[in-house]
Structure formats: C-alpha cells, structure tokens
C-alpha positions as a Markdown table, in Angstrom:
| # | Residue | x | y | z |
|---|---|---|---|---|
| 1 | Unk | -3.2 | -53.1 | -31.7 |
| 2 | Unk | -4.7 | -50.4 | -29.2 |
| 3 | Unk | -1.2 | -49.0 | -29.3 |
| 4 | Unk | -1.2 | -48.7 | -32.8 |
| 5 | Unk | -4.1 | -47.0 | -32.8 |
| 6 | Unk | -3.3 | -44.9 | -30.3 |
| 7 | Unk | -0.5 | -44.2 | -32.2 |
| 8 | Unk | -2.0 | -43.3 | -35.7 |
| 9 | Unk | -4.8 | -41.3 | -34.0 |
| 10 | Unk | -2.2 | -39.1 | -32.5 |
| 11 | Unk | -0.5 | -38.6 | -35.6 |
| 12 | Unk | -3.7 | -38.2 | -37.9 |
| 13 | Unk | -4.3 | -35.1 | -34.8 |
| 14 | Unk | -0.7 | -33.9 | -35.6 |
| 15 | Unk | -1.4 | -33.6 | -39.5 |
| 16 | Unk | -4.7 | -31.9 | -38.6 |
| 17 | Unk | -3.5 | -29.3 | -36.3 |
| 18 | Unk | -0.6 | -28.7 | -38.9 |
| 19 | Unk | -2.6 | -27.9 | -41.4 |
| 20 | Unk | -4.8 | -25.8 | -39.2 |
| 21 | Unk | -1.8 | -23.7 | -38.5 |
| 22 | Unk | -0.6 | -24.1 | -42.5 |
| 23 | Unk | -3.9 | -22.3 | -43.4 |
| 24 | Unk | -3.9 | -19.5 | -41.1 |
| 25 | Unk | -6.7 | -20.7 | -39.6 |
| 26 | Unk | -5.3 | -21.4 | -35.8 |
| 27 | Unk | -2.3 | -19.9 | -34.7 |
| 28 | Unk | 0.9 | -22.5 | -33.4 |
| 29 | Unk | 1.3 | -21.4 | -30.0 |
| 30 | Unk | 0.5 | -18.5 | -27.7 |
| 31 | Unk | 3.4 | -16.4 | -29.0 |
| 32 | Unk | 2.1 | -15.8 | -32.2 |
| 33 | Unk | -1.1 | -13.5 | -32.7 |
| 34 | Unk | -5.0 | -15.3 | -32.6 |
| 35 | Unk | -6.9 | -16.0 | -35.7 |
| 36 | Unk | -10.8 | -15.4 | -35.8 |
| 37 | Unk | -11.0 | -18.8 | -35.1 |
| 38 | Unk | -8.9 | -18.8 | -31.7 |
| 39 | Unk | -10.4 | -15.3 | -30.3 |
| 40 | Unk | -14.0 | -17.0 | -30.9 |
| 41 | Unk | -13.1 | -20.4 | -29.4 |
| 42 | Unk | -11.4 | -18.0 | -26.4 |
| 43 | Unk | -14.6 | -15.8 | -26.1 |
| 44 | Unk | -16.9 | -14.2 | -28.9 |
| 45 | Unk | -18.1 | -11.5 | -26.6 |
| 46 | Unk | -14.3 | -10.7 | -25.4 |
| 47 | Unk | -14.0 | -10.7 | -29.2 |
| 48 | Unk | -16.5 | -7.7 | -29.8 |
| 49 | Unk | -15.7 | -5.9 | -26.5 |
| 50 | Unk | -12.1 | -5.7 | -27.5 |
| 51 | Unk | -13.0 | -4.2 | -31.0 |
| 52 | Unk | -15.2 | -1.6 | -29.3 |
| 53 | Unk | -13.0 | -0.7 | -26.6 |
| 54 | Unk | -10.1 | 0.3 | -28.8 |
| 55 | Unk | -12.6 | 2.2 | -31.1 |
| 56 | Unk | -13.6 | 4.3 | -27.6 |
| 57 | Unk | -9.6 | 4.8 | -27.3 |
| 58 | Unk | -9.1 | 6.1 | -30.8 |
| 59 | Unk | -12.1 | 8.5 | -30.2 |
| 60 | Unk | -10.6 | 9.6 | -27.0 |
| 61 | Unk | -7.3 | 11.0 | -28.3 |
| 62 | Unk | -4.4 | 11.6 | -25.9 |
| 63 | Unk | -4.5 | 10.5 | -22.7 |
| 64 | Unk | -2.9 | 13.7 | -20.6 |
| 65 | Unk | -1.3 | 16.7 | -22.1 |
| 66 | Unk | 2.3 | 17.8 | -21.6 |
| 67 | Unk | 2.7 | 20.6 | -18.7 |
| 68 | Unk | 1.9 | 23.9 | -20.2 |
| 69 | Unk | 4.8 | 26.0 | -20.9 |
| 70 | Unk | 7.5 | 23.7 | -20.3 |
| 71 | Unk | 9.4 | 21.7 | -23.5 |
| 72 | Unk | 8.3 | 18.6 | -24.0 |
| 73 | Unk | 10.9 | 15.9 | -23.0 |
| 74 | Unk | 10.9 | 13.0 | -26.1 |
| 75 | Unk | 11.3 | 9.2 | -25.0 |
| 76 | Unk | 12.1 | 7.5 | -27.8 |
| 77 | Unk | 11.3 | 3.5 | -27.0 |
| 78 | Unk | 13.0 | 0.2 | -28.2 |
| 79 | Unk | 13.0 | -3.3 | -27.0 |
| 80 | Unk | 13.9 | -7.3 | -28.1 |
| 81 | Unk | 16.6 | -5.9 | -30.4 |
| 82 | Unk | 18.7 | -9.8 | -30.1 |
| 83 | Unk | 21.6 | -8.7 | -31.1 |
| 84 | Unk | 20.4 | -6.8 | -34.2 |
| 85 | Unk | 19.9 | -2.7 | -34.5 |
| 86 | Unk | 17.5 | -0.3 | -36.1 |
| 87 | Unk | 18.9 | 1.3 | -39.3 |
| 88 | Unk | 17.2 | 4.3 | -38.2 |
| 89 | Unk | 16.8 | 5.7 | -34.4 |
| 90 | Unk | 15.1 | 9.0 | -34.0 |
| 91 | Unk | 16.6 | 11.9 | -32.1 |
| 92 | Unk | 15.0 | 12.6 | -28.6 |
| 93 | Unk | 16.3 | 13.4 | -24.7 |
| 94 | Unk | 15.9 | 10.0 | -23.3 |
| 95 | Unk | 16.8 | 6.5 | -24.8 |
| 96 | Unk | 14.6 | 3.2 | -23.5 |
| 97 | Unk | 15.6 | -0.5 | -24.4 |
| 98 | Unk | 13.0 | -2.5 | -22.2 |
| 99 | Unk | 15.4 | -5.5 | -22.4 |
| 100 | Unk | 16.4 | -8.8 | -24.6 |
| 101 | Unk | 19.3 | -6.3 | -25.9 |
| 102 | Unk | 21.3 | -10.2 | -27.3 |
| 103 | Unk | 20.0 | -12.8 | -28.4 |
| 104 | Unk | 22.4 | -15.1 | -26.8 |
| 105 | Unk | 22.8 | -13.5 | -23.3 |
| 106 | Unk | 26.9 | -13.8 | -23.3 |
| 107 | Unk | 28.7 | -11.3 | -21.9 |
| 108 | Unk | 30.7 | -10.1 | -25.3 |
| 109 | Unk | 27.3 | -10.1 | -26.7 |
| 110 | Unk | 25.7 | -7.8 | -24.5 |
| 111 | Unk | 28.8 | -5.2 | -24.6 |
| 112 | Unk | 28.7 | -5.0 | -28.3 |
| 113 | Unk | 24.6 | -4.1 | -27.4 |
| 114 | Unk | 25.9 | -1.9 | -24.8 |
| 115 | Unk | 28.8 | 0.0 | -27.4 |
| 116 | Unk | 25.9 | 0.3 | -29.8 |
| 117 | Unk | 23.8 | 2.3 | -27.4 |
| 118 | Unk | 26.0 | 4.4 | -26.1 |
| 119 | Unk | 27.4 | 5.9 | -29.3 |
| 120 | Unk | 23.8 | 7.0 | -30.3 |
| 121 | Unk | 24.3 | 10.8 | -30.0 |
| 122 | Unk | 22.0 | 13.6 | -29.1 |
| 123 | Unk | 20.7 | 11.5 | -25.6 |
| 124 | Unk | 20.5 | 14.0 | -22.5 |
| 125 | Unk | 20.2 | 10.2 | -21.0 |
| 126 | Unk | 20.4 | 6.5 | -21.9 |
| 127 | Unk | 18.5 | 3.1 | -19.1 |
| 128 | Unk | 18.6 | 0.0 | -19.9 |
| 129 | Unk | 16.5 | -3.0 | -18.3 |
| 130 | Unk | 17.5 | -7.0 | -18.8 |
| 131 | Unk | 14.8 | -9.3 | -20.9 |
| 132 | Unk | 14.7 | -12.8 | -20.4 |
| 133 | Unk | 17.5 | -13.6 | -22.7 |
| 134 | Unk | 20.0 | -11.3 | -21.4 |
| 135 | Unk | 21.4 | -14.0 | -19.2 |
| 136 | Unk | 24.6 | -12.9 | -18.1 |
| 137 | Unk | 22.7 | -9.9 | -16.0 |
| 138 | Unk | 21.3 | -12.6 | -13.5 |
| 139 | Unk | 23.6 | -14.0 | -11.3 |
| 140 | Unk | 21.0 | -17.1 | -11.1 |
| 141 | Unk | 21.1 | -17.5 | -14.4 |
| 142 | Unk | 22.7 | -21.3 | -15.1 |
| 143 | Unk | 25.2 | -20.0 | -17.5 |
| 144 | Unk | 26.9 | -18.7 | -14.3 |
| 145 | Unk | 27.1 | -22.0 | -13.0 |
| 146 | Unk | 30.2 | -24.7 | -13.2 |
| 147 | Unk | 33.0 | -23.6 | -15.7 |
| 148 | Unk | 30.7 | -21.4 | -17.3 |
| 149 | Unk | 31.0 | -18.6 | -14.5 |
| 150 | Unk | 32.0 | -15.1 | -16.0 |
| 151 | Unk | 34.5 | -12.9 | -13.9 |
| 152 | Unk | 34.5 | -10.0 | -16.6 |
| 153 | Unk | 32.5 | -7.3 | -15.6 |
| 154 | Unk | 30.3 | -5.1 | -18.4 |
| 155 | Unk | 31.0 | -1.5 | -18.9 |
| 156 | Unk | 28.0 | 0.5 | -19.0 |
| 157 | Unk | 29.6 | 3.4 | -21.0 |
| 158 | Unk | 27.6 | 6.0 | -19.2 |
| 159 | Unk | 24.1 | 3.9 | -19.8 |
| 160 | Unk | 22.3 | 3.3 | -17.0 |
| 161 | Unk | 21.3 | 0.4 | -16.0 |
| 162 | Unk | 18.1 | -0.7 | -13.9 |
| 163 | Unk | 17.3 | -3.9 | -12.2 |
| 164 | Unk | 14.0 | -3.1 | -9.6 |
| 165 | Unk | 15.9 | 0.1 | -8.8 |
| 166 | Unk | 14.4 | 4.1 | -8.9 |
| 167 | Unk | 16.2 | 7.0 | -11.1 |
| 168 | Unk | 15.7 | 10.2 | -11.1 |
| 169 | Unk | 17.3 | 11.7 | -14.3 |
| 170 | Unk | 17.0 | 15.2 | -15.1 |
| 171 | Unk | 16.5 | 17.3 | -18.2 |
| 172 | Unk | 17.0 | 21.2 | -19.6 |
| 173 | Unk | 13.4 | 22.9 | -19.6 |
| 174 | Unk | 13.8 | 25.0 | -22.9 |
| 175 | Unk | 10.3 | 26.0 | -22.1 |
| 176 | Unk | 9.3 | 29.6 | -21.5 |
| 177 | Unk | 10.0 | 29.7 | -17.7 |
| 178 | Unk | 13.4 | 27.5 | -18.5 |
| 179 | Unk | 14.9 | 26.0 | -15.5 |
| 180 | Unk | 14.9 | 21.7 | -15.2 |
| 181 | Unk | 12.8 | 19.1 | -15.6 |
| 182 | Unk | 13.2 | 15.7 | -14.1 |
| 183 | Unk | 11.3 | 12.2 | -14.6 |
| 184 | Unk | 11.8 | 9.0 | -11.8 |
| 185 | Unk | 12.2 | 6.3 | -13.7 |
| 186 | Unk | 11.7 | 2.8 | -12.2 |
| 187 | Unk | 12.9 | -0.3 | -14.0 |
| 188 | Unk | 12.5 | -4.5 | -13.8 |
| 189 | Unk | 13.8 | -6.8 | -16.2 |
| 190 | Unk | 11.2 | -9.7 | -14.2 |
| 191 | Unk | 9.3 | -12.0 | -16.8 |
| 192 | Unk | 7.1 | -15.2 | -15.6 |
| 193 | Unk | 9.0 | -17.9 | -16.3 |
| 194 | Unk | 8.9 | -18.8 | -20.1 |
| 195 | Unk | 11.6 | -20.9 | -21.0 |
| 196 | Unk | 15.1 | -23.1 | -19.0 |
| 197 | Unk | 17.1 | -22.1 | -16.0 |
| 198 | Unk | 19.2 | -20.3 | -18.4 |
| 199 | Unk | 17.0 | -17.9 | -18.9 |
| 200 | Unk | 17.0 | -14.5 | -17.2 |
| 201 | Unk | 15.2 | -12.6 | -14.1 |
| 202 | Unk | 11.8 | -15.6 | -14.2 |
| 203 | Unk | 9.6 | -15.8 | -11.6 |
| 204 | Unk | 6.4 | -18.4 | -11.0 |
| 205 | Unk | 3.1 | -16.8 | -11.9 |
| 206 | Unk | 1.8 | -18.9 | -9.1 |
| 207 | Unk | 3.9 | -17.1 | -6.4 |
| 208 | Unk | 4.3 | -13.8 | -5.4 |
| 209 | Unk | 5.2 | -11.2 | -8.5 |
| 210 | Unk | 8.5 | -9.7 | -7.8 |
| 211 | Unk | 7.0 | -5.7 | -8.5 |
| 212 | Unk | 4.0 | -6.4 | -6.2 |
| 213 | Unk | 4.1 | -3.3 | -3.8 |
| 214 | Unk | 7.5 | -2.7 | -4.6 |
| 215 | Unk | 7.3 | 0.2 | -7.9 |
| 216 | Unk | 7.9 | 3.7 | -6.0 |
| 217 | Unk | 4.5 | 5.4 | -6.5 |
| 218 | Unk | 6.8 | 8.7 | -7.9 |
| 219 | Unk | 7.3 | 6.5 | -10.9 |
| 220 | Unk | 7.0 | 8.9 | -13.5 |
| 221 | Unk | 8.0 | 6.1 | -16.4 |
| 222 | Unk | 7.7 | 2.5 | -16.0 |
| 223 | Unk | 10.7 | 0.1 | -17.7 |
| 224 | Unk | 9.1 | -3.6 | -17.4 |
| 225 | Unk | 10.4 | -6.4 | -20.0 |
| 226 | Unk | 7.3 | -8.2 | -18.9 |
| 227 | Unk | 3.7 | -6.3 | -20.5 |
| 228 | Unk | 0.7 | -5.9 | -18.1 |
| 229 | Unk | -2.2 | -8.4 | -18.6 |
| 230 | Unk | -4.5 | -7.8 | -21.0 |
| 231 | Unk | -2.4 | -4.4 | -23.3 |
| 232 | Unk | -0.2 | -5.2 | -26.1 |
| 233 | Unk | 0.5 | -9.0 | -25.0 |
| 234 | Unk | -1.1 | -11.5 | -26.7 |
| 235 | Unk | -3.0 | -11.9 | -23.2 |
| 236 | Unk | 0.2 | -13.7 | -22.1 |
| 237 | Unk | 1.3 | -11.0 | -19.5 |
| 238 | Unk | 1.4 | -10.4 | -15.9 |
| 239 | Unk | -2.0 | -9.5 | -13.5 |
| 240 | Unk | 0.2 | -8.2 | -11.2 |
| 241 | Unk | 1.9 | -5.8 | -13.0 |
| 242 | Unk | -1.6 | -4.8 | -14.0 |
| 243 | Unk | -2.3 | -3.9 | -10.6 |
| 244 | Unk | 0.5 | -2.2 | -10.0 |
| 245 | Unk | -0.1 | 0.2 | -13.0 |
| 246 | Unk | -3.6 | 1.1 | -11.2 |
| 247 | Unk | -1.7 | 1.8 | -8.2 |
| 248 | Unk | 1.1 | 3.9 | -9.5 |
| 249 | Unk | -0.8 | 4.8 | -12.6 |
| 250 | Unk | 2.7 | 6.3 | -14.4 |
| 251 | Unk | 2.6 | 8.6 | -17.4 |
| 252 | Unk | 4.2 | 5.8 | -19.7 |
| 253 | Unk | 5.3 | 2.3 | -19.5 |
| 254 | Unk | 7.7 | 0.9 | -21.9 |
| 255 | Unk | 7.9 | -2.8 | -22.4 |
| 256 | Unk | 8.6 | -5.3 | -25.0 |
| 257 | Unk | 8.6 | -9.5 | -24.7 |
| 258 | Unk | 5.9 | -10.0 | -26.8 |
| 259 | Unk | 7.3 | -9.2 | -30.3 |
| 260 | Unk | 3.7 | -9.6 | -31.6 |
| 261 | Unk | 2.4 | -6.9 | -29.8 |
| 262 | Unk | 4.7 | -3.7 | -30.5 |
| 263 | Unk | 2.6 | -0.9 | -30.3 |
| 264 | Unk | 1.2 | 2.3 | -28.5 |
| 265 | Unk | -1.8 | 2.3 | -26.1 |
| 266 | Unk | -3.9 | 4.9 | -23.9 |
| 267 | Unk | -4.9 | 3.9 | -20.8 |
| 268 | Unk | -7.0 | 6.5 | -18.5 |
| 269 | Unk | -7.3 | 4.4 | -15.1 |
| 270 | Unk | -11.3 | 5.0 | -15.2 |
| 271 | Unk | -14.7 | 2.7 | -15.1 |
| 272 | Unk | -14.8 | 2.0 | -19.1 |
| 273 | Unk | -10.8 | 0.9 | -18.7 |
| 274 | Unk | -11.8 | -1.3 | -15.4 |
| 275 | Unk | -15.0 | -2.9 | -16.8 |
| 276 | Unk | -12.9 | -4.1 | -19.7 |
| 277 | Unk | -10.0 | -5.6 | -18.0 |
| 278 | Unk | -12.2 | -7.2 | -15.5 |
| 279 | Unk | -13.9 | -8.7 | -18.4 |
| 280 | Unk | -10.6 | -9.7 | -19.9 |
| 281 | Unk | -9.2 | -11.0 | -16.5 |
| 282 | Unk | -12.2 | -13.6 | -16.2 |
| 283 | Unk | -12.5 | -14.8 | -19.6 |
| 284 | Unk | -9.0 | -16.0 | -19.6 |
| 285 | Unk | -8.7 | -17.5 | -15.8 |
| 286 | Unk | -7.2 | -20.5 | -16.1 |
| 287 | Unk | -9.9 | -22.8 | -14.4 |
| 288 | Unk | -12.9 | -21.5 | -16.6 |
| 289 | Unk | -14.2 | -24.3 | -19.1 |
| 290 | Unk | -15.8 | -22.9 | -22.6 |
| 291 | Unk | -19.3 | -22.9 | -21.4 |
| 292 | Unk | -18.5 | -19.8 | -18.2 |
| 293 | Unk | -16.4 | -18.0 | -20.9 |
| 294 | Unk | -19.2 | -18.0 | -23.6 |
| 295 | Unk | -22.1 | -17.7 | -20.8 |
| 296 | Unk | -20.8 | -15.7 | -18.1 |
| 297 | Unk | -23.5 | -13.1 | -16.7 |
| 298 | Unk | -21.4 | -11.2 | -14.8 |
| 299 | Unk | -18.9 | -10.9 | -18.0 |
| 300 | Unk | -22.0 | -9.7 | -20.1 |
| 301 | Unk | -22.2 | -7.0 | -17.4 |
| 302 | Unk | -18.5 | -5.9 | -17.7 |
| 303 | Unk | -19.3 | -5.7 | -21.5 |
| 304 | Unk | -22.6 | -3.3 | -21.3 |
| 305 | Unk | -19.9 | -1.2 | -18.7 |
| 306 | Unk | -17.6 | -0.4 | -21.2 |
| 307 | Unk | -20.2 | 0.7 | -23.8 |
| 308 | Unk | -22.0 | 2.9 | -20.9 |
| 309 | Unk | -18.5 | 4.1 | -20.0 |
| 310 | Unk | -17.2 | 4.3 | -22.9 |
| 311 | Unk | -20.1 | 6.5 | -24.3 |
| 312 | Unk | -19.7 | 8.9 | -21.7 |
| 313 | Unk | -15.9 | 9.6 | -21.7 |
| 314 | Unk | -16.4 | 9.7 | -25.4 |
| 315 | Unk | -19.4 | 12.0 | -25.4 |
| 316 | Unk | -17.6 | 14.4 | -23.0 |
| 317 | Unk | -14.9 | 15.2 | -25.5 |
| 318 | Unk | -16.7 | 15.8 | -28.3 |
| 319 | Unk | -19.7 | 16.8 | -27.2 |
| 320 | Unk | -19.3 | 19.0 | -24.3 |
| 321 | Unk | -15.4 | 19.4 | -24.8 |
| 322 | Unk | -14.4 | 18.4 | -21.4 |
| 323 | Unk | -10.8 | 18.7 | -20.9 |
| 324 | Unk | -10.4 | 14.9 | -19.2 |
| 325 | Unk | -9.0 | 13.9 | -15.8 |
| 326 | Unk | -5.1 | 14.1 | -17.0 |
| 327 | Unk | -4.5 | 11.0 | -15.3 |
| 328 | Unk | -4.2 | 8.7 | -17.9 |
| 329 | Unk | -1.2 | 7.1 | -19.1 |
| 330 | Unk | 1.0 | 5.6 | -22.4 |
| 331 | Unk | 1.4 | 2.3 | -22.8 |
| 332 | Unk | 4.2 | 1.2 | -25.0 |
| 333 | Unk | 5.3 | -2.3 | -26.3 |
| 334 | Unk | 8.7 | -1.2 | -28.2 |
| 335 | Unk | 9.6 | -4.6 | -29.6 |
| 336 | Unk | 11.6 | -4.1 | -32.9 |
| 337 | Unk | 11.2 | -7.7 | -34.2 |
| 338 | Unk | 9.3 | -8.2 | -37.1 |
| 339 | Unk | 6.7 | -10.9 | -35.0 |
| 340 | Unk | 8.8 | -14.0 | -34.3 |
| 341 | Unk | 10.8 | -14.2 | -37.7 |
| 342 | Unk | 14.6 | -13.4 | -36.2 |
| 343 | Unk | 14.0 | -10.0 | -38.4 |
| 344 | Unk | 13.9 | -6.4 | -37.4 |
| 345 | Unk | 10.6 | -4.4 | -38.2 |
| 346 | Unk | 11.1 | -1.9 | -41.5 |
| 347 | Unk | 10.3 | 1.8 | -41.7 |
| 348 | Unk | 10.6 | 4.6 | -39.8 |
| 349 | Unk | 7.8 | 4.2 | -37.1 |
| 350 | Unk | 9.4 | 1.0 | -35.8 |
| 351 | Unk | 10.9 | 2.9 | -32.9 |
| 352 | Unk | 8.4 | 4.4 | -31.2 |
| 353 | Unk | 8.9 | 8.2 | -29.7 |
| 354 | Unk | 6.4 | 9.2 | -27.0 |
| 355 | Unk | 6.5 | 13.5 | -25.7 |
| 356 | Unk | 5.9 | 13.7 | -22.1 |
C-alpha cells in the first residue's frame, strides 16, 4: 500500500513538473535557458542585478579600442557546429571554431569538419580547439578503447590545431606605418565533466581545473570550449576559468558549449564587473539553501557595488568623456546551434566577427 503510494505520488510529481516545463513556466534541465519563475526561485535580487548590470555594459560601449594606426585584424568566431555548417561565413584574417566541430566525435566525421574549414578562403589563418564531443581528439576518450581504437591519423590541412598549447600567428599591418602584426593565441578544449567516458577532454569541477595557472599571460585571444562562470553560460561554467580571465585579462575569448548562450559580452576587469560576479559566485554555491540566497547581507552589498560602480564608469563616459582604462576585454560564445534543437541558427549575425 505505502509502495503504491509512493509510487503514484511520484508519478502525480512527474505529470506536474511536465506540465511546468509544457507551459513555459520552468525550464527541463540546466541546459536550456531560466524562466521568470527559475531566476526568482534562484535569486530575485541576482535577478535585478543582472538586468542592471548589462544595462551599465550597453551604456559603456566598447571595451578597448583597436591600436591607432594599424588595420584592424577581423576574428570571425564559430563553435558547436555538430557536423552541420553555416550557409554563410563572413570574410575576416583569422578563423575560430571553439570546439564540438561533429556531432559524433569519429574520426571520418571530424575530417569532413576539418575539409570544410580549410577550404574557407580569404583566412591569413585558421585554430581549431576540441569540445566535448569531439572524441576521437582525446586519447582517453573510451571510443579509443578495445576494438574501437583508431590508427588513422587526421590531416589538419593547414588548420591549426590547439590542445592547452600557445600560438603566435602573425598578420600583414595594412595600416599607415605597415609592417606585421601578430596575436598569441592560447587554446583548451577542457569542459567539467557533462556526460560518459566517451566524452572528450572532462575534468571534475571538484578537483583541480586543468587551465589553473597554466594560460600564458601573453594570451592575446583566449580559445576555451568551456565559458567562464557567470558570462554567456547559463551559470553552468567554470570559476576557474573565471579566474584565470582576471589574471590574464585577454582582449577576447571565444567559447561555445552552451548553445543557449551564443552571444557577445564586454568585460572591463574593474570594481562594478567584480561586485557582480562575486554576487553571482555566492548566489549559486552549491551548499547555500533558499533562505542565504534570498537574505544574504553581504550579497545585498555586492548589489549596491555594482550600481555605485556602475554609475561611475558610466558617468565618466558620458559625462566627463573619459577615454577608459583600455583593459577591458570581448567575450564571445560563438555557438551556431539554434538552442538545443539539432538546428543551425538563421541569418547573417550567427557567426560572430570581433575587430581587434
């Protein structure tokens, strides 16, 4: 009898939370983006602060301006392709697929990706990083195991691949002075582990991140599959790699992973930026009940730092036309999926092109 009960309650929970889900009003799982309903249960004043703080980045503008006399070198951005391609990929001087180029992870999969790439013309330069389901590029991936093992190698057709490794690539100045430029690129295919053994370059966000004290700080662009906590992620990404953009504070970061949160960001590596991510950081720590989210003094602090913050910086661009530190960076999740729906995103803007 108790077992029955059991067994109807459960399923009487099942038929609610479906019908939750069926009505918009709470999302399925944490890969798919929060209603109202979730980012108030989460936190009502991470809610508000969030709303305000990308206001204050739309009022900011740019983050740092392009060197002076020099031509600007165009990054054009894509990631989580699985298999598929863009109908339309704009012209630039460097080429970024942040990983997931298959969908399956097989090595004649990922050479088709790779032929793809490298017959895109007009490039000075093409890198590629690994996602998580481009499991033939980890040896530890369990497809390499048994009978499965691959002995064929892939040809990288001139792309260049990068797997926690520095590049330093270098690019005609058709600037005034002329001459070269060059970027250091640094790229990690790492993720925290989100799915089997099959599944490519995972780590345990309980142990040690893989990047932690290990991105050059020369990085001029940042290649992560993985996004930093708390930008363009669904708040599913990685502290550590949050850190490490504070520490290395590069001019752009290209990412992908989280299909749900393609898109460009500013970040400027100030007070308002650290107020708000310390906010963001506490609210969603694992171990904090409802009650320290909703009534958490020192989070009502961090809030009242980005307004004060975030007044100022905002203030001195318009007001007194400061010029700004320069220091800031791009953030940019370049997934190409439309959400989780197995489909390419439509329209022109969604590849994204960034001018450093």
């Amino acid at each position: 009898m108790l077992r029955l009960i059991s067994n109807l309650t459960s399923n009487l929970h099942s038929l609610f939370y479906s019908l939750l889900v069926l009505c918009h009003i709470t999302r399925l799982n944490e890969w798919e983006p929060p209603t109202l309903l979730d980012a108030l249960l989460l936190s009502p004043l991470l809610y508000l602060t969030t709303k305000l703080y990308y206001v204050i980045l739309f009022l900011r503008g740019h983050p740092f301006h392009p060197p002076p006399h020099h031509s600007r070198i165009r990054v054009v951005c894509l990631s989580d392709t699985h298999s598929l391609r863009p109908s339309h990929i704009p012209q630039g001087d460097l080429l970024i697929h942040a990983g997931d180029l298959s969908a399956t992870g097989i090595f004649d999969d990922l050479q088709d990706q790779i032929n793809w790439i490298s017959s895109l013309q007009g490039f000075k330069h093409k890198v590629v990083i690994a996602g998580n389901h481009d499991c033939f590029l980890d040896p530890n991936s369990s497809i390499h195991r048994g009978g499965l093992k691959e002995k064929r190698k892939l040809d990288w057709k001139g792309v260049t691949y990068l797997q926690d490794e520095l590049v330093t690539l270098d690019f005609e100045d058709r600037g005034e002075g002329g001459g070269r430029r060059k970027l250091n690129v640094f790229g990690s295919g790492w993720v925290p582990r989100c799915g089997g053994d099959d599944f490519a370059f995972q780590y345990d966000p309980a142990e040690k991140a893989p990047w932690e004290g290990r991105i050059p700080v020369e990085t001029d662009v940042l290649v992560t599959h993985c996004p930093p906590k708390g930008h363009r992620d669904l708040l599913v990404g990685c502290p550590s790699l949050l850190s490490e953009l504070w520490r290395v504070k590069p001019k752009l970061h290209v990412f992908g992973h989280v299909h749900h949160g393609a898109g460009v960001e500013s970040v400027f590596f100030d007070e308002c930026q650290a107020a708000y991510e310390s906010l963001l950081l506490r609210t969603t720590m694992t171990d904090r009940n409802a009650l320290k989210r909703w009534w958490d003094v020192q989070g009502f602090v961090d809030a009242l730092n980005v307004v004060r913050y975030g007044l100022q910086s905002v203030l001195w661009k318009w007001i007194m036309a400061g010029p700004g530190s320069n220091n800031g960076g791009v953030l940019v999740n370049a997934g190409v999926m439309k959400g989780n729906t197995g489909r390419l995103r439509k329209g022109r803007r969604a590849v994204k092109v960034v001018d450093l």
